[in-house]
N, C-alpha and C positions, 0 to 999 in steps of 0.2 A: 595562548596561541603558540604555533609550534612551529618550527625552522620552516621555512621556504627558500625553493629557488626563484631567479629570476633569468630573463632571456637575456643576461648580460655577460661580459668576461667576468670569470672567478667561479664562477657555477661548480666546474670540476673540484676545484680547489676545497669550497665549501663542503661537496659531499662528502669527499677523502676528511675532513677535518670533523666531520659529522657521522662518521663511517655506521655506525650503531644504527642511524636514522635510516639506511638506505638497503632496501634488496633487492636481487635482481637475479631472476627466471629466464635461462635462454627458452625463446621462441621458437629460433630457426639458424640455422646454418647449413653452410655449403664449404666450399673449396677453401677461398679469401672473404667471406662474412661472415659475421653474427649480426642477430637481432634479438634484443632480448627487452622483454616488458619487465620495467623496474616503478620503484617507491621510493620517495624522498620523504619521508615522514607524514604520510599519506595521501602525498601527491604523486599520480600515477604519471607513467609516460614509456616513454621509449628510447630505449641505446642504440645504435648503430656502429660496428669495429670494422673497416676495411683494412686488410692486410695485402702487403705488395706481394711478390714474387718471391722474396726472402723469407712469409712468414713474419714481417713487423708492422707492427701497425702505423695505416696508411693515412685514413680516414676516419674522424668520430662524428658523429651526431646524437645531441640531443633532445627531443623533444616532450617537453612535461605538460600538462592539460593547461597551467596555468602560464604559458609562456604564448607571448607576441609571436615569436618566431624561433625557429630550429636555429639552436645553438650547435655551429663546426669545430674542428679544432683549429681553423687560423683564424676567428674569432674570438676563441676560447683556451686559448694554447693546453689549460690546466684539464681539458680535458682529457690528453695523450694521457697524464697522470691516471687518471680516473678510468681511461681505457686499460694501462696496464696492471691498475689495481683488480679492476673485474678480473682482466686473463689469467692473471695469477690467480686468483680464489675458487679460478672454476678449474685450474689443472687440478687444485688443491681439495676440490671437494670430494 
């Protein structure tokens, strides 16, 4: 059986410590968002990055096929983590 997340605090944290297990395809963007369809070790779902007026991220969301509910970042703090690891790997791509 192989890593899962859950709709709980730590989710971020896990992916960034799992980083191998996870990809992720932006979707869509605009001004202050991404949206981007991602994989957690073949659990699909969706990221969400709002950025304020500075350019920093504002807002995260979660949401994987297998979760109760969308994980945020003042739920999930470790998601900020998780959000700035995406931004970096996609200037970098």
């Amino acid at each position: 059986m192989g890593k899962r997340l859950s709709s709980s605090n730590g989710a971020g944290k896990k992916v960034i410590d799992n980083w191998n297990l996870f990809t992720f395809n932006l979707k869509k963007k605009d001004e202050t968002s991404y949206i981007f369809d991602v994989n957690f070790d073949g659990t699909e779902g969706i990221c969400t990055i709002g950025l304020n007026d500075m350019n920093e991220i504002e807002r995260v969301g979660l949401n994987m096929e297998n979760f109760q509910k969308s994980l945020l970042e003042y739920n999930d703090p470790s998601l900020i983590s998780l959000a700035e690891r995406i931004m970096y790997e996609l200037k970098t791509k």
